[in-house]
C-alpha positions as CSV (number, residue, x, y, z in Angstrom):
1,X,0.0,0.0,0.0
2,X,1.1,3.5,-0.6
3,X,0.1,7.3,0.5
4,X,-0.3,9.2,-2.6
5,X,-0.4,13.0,-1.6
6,X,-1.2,15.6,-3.8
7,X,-1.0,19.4,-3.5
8,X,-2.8,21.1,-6.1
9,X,-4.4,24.2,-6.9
10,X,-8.3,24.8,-6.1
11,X,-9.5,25.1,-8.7
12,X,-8.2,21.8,-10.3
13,X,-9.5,20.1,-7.2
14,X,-13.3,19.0,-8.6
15,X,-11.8,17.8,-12.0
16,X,-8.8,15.9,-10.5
17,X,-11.9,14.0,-8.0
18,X,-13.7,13.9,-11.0
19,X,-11.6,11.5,-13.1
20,X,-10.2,9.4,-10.2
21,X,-14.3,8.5,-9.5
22,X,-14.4,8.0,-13.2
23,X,-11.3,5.6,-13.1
24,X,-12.7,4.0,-10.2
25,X,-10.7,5.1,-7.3
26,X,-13.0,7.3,-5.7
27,X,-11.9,6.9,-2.2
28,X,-9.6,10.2,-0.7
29,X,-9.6,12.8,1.8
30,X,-9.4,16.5,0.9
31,X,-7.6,18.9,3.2
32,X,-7.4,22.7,2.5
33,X,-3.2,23.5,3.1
34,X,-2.0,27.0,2.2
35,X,1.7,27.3,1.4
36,X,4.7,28.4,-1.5
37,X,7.2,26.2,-3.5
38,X,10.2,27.1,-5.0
39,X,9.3,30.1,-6.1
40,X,8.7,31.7,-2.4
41,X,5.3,33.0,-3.2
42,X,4.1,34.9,-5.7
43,X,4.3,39.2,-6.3
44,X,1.4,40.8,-8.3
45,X,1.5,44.3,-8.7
46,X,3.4,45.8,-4.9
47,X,1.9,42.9,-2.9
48,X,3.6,40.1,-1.8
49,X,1.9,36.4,-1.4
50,X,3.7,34.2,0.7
51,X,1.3,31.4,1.3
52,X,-0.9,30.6,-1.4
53,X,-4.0,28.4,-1.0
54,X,-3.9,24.6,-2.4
55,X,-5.8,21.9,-1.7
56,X,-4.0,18.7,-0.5
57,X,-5.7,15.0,-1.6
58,X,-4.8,12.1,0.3
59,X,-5.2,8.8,-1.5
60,X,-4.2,5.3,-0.1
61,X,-4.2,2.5,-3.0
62,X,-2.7,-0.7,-3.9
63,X,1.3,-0.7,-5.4
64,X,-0.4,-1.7,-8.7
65,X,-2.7,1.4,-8.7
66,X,-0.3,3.8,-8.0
67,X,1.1,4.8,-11.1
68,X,-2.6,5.2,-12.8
69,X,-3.3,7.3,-9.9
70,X,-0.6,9.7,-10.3
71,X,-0.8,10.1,-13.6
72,X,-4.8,10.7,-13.8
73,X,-3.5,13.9,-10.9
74,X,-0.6,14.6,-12.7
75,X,-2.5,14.8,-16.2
76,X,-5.5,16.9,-14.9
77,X,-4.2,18.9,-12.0
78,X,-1.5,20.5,-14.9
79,X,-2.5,24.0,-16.3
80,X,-0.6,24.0,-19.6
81,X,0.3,27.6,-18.8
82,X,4.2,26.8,-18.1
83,X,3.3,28.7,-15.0
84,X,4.7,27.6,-11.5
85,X,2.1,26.4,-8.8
86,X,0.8,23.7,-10.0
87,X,1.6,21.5,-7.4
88,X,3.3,18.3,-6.0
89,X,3.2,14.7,-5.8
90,X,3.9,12.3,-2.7
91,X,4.3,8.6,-2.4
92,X,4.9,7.4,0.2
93,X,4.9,3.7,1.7
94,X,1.8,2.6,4.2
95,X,2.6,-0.3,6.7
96,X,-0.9,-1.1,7.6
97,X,-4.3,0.3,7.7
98,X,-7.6,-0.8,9.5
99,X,-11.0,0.2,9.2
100,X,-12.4,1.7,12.2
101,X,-16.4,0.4,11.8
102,X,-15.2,-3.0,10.8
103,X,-12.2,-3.6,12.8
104,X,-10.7,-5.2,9.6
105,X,-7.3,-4.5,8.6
106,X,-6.5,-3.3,4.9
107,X,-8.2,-1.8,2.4
């Protein structure tokens, strides 16, 4: 199992949930994170932004299902401006997971 997590901007949040449903993986959690990359922020006209708000998906899956996963975020959550801020992508590995009503380990 793995912990796919993707920062991404709002508004590429409802098509990036969009296609996962549509590829069948529609389980995730949404988070709203606020934050810069390499670029420390962003200036428009005199003001300075140094956190900018991004929305954070996290996804647990099966190793086979990883790479569809991060490419169906990678393809939509991409602006095609050339632009910074897209966003980033996580894996990282998951020991073990339960579910809390059941009591049953895994997914």
């Amino acid at each position: 199992m793995r912990l796919i997590k993707a920062i991404i901007r709002p508004e590429k949040t409802t098509p990036v949930i969009t296609e996962l449903m549509g590829a069948g993986y529609p389980s995730l959690t949404k988070v709203d994170v606020f934050g810069r990359g390499k670029q420390k922020g962003i200036v428009l006209n005199d003001v300075h932004y140094d956190e900018l708000p991004k929305q954070m998906l996290l996804i647990v899956a099966d190793d086979p299902d990883v790479d569809d996963i991060v490419g169906i975020i990678m393809r939509t959550a991409r602006t095609g401006e050339g632009h910074f801020g897209d966003g980033r992508v996580f894996v990282l590995p998951v020991e073990k997971a339960w579910t809390i009503s059941s009591g049953k380990e895994g997914l």
